[in-house]
N, C-alpha and C positions, 0 to 999 in steps of 0.2 A: 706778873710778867717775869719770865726766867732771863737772865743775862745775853742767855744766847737769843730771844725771841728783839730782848731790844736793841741786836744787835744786826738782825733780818730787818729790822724797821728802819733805820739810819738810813737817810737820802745818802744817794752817792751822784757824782758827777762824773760820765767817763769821755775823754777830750781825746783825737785822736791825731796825730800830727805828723807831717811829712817832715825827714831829717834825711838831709844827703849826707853820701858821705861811708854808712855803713855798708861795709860788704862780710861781715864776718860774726862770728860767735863773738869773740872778745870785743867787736864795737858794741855789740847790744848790751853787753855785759857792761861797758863802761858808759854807756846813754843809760841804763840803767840803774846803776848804783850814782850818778848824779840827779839824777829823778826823784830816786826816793829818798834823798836829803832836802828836799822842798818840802815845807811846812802841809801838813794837810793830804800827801800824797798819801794813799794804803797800797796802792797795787801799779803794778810797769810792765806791759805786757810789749818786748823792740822785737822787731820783723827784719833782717839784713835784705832780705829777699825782696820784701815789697819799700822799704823804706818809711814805713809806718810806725810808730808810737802809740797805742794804747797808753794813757794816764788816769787811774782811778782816783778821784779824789772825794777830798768830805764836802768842799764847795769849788766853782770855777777858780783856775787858776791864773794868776799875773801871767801874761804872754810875754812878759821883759824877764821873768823869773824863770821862766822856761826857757827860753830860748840864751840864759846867760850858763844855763844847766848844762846843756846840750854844746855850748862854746866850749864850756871847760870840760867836757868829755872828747873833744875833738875834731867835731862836727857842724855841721847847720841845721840850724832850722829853718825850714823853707813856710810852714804854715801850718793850717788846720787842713782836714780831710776831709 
């Protein structure tokens, strides 16, 4: 198995979450790069428009670790989707 085939095989976890709050490029940008400082995260896909969170991760993640991520980006988290 080639590096890259064991790396199509890795479970991923993807958690989608509601955050008020953003209306702009720069909030996604800043719910984003608090995201991906959470242990575990690979991918952060923020929506300003819809208010939604895409979170790719390697297993589920702390909902108190998210949502302390999203505090210090400047925002709320309101839940899952």
């Amino acid at each position: 198995m080639t590096a890259q085939s064991a790396a199509d095989t890795t479970a991923s976890v993807t958690t989608v979450y509601q955050v008020t709050g953003m209306s702009c490029g720069h909030c996604e940008g800043a719910v984003t790069a608090e995201l991906k400082e959470l242990a575990g995260v690979t991918g952060v896909r923020a929506s300003a428009a819809t208010g939604e969170v895409a979170v790719d991760s390697a297993a589920p993640l702390d909902e108190a670790a998210v949502r302390a991520a999203v505090d210090e980006a400047g925002y709320e988290l309101a839940g899952t989707v």
